[in-house]
C-alpha positions in Angstrom: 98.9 1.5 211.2 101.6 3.6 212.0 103.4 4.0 214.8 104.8 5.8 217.8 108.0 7.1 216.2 105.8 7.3 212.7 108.7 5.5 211.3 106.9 5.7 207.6 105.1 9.2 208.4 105.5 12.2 206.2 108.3 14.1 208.4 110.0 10.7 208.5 109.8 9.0 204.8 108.7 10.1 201.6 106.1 8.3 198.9 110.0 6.8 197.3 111.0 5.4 200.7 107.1 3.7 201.4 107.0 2.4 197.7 110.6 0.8 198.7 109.9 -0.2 202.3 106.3 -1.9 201.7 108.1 -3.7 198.3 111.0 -5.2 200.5 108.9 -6.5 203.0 106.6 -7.9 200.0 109.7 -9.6 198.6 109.3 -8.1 195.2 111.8 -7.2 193.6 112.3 -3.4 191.6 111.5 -6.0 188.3 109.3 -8.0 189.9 107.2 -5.1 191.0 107.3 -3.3 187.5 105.9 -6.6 185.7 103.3 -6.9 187.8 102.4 -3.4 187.4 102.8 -3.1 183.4 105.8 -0.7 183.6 109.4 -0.3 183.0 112.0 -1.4 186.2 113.3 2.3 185.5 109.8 3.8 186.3 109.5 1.9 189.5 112.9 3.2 190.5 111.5 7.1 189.9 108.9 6.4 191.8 111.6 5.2 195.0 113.8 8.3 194.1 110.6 10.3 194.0 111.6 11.5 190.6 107.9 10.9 189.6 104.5 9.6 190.8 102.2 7.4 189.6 98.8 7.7 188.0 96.2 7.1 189.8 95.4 3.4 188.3 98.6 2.2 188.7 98.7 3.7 192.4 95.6 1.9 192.8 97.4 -1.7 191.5 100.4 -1.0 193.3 98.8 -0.4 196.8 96.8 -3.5 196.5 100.2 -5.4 195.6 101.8 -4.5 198.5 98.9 -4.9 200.8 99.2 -0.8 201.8 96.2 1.9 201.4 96.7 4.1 198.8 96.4 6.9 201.4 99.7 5.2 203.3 101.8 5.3 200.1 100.4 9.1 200.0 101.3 10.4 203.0 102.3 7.7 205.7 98.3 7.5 207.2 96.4 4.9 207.0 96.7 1.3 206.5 100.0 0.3 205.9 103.8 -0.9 207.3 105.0 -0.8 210.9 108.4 0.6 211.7 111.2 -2.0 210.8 111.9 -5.0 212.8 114.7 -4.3 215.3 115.7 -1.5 217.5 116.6 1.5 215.3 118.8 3.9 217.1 118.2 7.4 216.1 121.7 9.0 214.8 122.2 12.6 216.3 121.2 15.4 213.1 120.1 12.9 210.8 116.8 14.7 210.3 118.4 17.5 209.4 120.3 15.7 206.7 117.1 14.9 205.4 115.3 17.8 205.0 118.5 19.2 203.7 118.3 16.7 201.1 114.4 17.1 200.2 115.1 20.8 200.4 118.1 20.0 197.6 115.8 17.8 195.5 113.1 20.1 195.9 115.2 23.0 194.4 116.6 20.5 191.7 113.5 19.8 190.0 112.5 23.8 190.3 116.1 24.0 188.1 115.1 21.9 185.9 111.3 22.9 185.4 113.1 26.7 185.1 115.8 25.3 182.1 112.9 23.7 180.4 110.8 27.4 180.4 113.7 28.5 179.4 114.9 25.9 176.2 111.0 26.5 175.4 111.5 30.1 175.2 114.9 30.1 172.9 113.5 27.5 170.5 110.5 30.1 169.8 113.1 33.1 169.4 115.1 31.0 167.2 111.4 30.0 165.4 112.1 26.2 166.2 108.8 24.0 166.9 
């Protein structure tokens, strides 16, 4: 269910901001969320940062918690959260904020994929395990 201004749509949200936004309007807390799913209150908020992703079982678990298809959490298709209640007024170059953003998180974890190559690399010249 998505719809006109594809509020929760992959140019407008990512999987962070449909784990938050279908949590809130389950009333689950971060905590409340992560007991029910078996994991740390940290690992849910990775998941809303989109620092990580889940595995598949505990996509599955977490979809059917918040009443969203796994394919909505994905990618914003499917079964899954209108826009927000209200009349949201769009704020002039906001999009571009956010793909400036994405585009800065997207670079940061390249960073820190590169550093780890690179720590690998110097604990083998040094003969380190």
């Amino acid at each position: 269910m998505s719809s006109d201004n594809d509020w929760f749509g992959p140019e407008s949200a990512t999987f962070g901001d449909r784990v938050a936004g279908a949590r809130e309007a389950a009333g689950m807390t971060q905590a409340q969320l992560a007991r029910r799913l078996g994991v740390k209150k940290a690992t849910v908020s990775g998941w809303e940062q989109d620092l990580s992703e889940p595995r598949a079982n505990k996509l599955s678990m977490m979809a059917g918690l918040l009443n969203v298809s796994i394919m909505w959490l994905l990618t914003g298709e499917g079964e899954g959260m209108e826009e927000p209640a209200g009349e949201v007024t769009p704020i002039e170059g906001l999009s571009d904020v956010v793909m400036e953003l994405r585009a800065i998180r997207a670079d940061m974890r390249a960073n820190a994929e590169r550093a780890a190559r690179l720590e690998k690399r110097l604990r083998q010249m040094l003969g380190q395990p």
